[in-house]
C-alpha distance (Angstrom), angle and dihedral (degrees) to the residues before:
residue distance angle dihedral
X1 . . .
X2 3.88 . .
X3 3.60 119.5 .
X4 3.83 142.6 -159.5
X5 3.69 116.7 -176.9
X6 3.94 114.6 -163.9
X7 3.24 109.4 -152.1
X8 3.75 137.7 23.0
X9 3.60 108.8 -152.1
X10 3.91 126.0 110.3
X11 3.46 90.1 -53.6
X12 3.55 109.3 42.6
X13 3.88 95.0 42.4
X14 3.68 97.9 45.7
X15 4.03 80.9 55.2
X16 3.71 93.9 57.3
X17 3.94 95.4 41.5
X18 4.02 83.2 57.2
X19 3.53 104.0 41.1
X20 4.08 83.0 50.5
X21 3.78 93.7 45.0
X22 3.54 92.6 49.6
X23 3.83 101.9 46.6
X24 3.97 97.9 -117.1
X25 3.93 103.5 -179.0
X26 3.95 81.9 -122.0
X27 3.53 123.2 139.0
X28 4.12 104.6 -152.4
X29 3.65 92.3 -156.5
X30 4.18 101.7 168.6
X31 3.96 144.0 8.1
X32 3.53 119.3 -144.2
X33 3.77 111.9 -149.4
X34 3.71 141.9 152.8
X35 3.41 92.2 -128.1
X36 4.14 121.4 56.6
X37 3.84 97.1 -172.5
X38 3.91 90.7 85.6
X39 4.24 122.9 120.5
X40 3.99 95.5 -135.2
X41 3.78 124.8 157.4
X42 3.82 89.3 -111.3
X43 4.03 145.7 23.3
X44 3.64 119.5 -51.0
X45 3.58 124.8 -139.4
X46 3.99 123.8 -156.6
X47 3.80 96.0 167.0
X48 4.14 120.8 62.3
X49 3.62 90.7 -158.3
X50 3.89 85.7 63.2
X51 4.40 89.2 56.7
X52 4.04 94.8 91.5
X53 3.97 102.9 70.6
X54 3.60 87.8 57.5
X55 3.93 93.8 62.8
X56 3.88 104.4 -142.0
X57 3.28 126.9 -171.1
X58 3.58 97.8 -170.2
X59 3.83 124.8 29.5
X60 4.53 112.4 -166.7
X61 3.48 111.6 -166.7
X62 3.96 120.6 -159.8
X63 4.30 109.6 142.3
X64 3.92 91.7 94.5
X65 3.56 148.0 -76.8
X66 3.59 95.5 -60.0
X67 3.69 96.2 58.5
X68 3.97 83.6 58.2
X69 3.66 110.3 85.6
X70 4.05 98.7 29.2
X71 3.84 95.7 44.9
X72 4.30 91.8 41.9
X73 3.57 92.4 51.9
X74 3.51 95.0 47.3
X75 3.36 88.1 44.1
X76 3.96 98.2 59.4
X77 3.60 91.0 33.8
X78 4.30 90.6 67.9
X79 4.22 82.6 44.1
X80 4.11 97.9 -99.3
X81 3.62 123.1 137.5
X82 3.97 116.3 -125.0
X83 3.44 136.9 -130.9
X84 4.41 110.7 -169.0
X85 4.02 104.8 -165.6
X86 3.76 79.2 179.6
X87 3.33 97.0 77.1
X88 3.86 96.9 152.3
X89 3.76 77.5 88.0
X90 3.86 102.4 84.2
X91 4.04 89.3 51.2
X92 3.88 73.9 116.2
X93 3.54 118.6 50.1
X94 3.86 99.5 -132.7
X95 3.66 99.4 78.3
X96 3.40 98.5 45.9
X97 4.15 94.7 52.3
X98 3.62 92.8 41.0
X99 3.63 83.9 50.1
X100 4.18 91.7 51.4
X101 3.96 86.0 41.6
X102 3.82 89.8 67.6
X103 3.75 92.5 38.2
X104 3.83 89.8 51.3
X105 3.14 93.2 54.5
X106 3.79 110.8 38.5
X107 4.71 90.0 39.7
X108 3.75 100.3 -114.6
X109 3.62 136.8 123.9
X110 4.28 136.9 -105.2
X111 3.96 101.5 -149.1
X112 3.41 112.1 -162.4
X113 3.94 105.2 -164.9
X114 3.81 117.7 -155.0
X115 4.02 94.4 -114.4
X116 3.84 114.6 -170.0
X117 3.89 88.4 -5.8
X118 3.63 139.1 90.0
X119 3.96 138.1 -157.4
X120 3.56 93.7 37.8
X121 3.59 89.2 127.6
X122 3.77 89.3 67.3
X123 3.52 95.3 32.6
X124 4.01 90.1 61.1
X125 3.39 86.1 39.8
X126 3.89 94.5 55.9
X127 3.68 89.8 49.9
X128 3.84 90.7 72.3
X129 3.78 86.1 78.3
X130 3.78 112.8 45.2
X131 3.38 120.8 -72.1
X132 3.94 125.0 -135.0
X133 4.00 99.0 -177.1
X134 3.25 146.6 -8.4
X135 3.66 125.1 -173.9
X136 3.48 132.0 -177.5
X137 3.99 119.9 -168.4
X138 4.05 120.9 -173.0
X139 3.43 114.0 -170.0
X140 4.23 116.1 -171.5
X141 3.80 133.0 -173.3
X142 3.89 104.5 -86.1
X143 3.11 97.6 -110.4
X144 3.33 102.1 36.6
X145 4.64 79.0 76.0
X146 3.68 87.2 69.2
X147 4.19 113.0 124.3
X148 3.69 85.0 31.1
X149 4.42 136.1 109.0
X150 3.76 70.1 -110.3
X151 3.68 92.4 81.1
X152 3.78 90.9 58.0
X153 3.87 94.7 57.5
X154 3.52 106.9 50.4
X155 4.09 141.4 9.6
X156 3.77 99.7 -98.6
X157 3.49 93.2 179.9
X158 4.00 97.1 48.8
X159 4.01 92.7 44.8
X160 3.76 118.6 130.3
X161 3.96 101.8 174.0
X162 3.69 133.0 18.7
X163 3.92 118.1 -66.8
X164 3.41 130.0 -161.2
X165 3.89 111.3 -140.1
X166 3.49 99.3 170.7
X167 3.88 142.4 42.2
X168 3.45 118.1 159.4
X169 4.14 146.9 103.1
X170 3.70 119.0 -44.2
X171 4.26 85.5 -113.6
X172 3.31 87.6 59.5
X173 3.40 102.3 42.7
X174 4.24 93.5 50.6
X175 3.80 81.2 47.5
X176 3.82 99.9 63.7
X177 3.16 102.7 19.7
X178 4.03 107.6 45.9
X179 3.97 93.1 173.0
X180 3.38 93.6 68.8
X181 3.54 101.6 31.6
X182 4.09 95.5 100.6
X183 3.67 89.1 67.6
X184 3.68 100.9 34.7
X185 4.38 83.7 54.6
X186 3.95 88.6 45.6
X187 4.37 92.7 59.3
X188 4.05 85.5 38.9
X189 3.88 100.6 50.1
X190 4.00 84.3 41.1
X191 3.61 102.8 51.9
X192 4.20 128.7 2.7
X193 3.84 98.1 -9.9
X194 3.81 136.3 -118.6
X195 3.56 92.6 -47.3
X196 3.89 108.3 37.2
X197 4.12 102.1 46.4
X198 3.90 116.7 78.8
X199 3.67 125.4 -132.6
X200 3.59 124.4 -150.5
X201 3.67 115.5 -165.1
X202 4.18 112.3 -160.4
X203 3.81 127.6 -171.1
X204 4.35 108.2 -157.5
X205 3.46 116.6 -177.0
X206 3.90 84.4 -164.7
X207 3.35 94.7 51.6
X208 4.54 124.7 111.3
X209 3.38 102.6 177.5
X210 3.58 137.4 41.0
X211 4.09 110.1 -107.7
X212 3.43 136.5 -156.9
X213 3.98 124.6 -157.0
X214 3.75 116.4 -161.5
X215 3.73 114.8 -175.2
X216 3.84 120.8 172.3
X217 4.01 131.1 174.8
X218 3.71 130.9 178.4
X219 3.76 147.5 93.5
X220 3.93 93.9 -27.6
X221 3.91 91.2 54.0
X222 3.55 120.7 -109.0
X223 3.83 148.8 -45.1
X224 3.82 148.7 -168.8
X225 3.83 127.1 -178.7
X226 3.27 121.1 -172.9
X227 4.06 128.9 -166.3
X228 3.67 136.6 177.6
X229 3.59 103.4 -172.7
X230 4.04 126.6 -162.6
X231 4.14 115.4 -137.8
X232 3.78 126.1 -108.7
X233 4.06 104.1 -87.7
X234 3.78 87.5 -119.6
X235 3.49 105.3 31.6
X236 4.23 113.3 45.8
X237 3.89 91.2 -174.5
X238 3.74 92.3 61.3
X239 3.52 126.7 60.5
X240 3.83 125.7 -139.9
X241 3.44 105.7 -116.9
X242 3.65 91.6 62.5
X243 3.66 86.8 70.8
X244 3.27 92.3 35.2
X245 4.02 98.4 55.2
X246 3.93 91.8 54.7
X247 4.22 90.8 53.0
X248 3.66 78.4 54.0
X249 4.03 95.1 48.4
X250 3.54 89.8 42.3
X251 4.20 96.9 49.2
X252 3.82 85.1 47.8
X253 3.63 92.6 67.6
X254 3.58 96.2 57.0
X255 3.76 102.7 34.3
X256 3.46 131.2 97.3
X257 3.25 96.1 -144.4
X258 4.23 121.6 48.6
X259 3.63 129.9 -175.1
């Protein structure tokens, strides 16, 4: 399969180290970056108008929301499927239709993958049936809030048990707070949408890891994931099964079998 990674950051880099540690019959064929003057093991692109005479298959986006909409219509346009990590940029709706506009029209796919989150599977699965609910609670480290509207709404520093800051729609939580707005997008697009599933936003002093809380009722039944994920080792804002879940994506479209 022929790859083009966009992006190499934390993310994007720790996907390529995997992929080549763990033998994925993947052929990284091109890097699209903003910046040429980079030493990586194969051609850089800075220009997504340039992505169709390398032939990809598959096109993985993780350098930021607005890589999303150039790079994914690009992307469809030379007949690859594409995979947005960014997904904080469909908290509006028009990138995301005028992303399934090209993809209507050229056959290929949008994969969402489930990031830093699990259970989305079922969760999407759920929403076949109607859907009372779905809430989705991230709890962070105190601290680990700081440069954030979350500083304005509570004493991080002073905190001596967990603190909700925020409770609101998935919109507005990917709105004003744009660090978590991947994940937020992920439960949304999944279940209710942007504007149906509630965010809660916690600050806990006690707290190691980063969590997520996935809780889901309607006609299916109901269901509650819970996560306590560890960071990337060299990147402490990101966790690892972001990185993780597109290795997965990726090694699912070239295995025989998929689970």
């Amino acid at each position: 399969m022929r790859l083009v990674l966009v992006g190499w950051g934390a993310i994007g880099a720790e996907v390529a180290r995997l992929l080549a540690e763990r033998r994925a019959p993947v052929n990284l064929v091109a890097v699209g970056l903003r910046d040429a003057n980079r030493n990586l093991p194969c051609p850089i692109l800075t220009d997504p108008d340039d992505l169709a005479a390398f032939r990809p298959d598959l096109v993985v986006e993780a350098a930021g929301r607005a890589a999303v909409l150039p790079w994914g219509r690009a992307a469809l346009m030379a007949g690859a499927d594409f995979v947005p990590a960014s997904t904080s940029a469909f908290a509006e709706d028009g990138p995301l239709d005028a992303l399934l506009a090209v993809a209507r029209a050229q056959g290929r796919q949008i994969l969402i993958p489930p990031g830093a989150l699990g259970g989305i599977d079922a969760l999407s699965a759920a929403a076949r049936l109607p859907l009372a609910s779905v809430t989705h609670e991230v709890t962070k480290p105190a601290l680990a809030w700081r440069g954030t509207e979350a500083e304005t709404l509570c004493d991080l520093a002073g905190l001596r048990q967990a603190q909700c800051f925020f409770e609101g729609t998935a919109r507005h939580a990917a709105q004003w707070f744009p660090q978590n707005a991947n994940v937020a997008l992920i439960s949304a697009l999944a279940g209710l949408g942007p504007d149906a599933t509630t965010l809660r936003l916690i600050a806990d002093p006690a707290a190691t890891a980063n969590r997520h809380r996935l809780v889901a009722i309607g006609e299916f039944g109901r269901m509650e994931i819970t996560l306590d994920n560890l960071p990337l080792a060299n990147n402490p804002k990101s966790s690892a099964l972001t990185a993780l879940s597109l290795v997965r994506l990726i090694e699912n479209r070239t295995s025989h079998l998929v689970i």
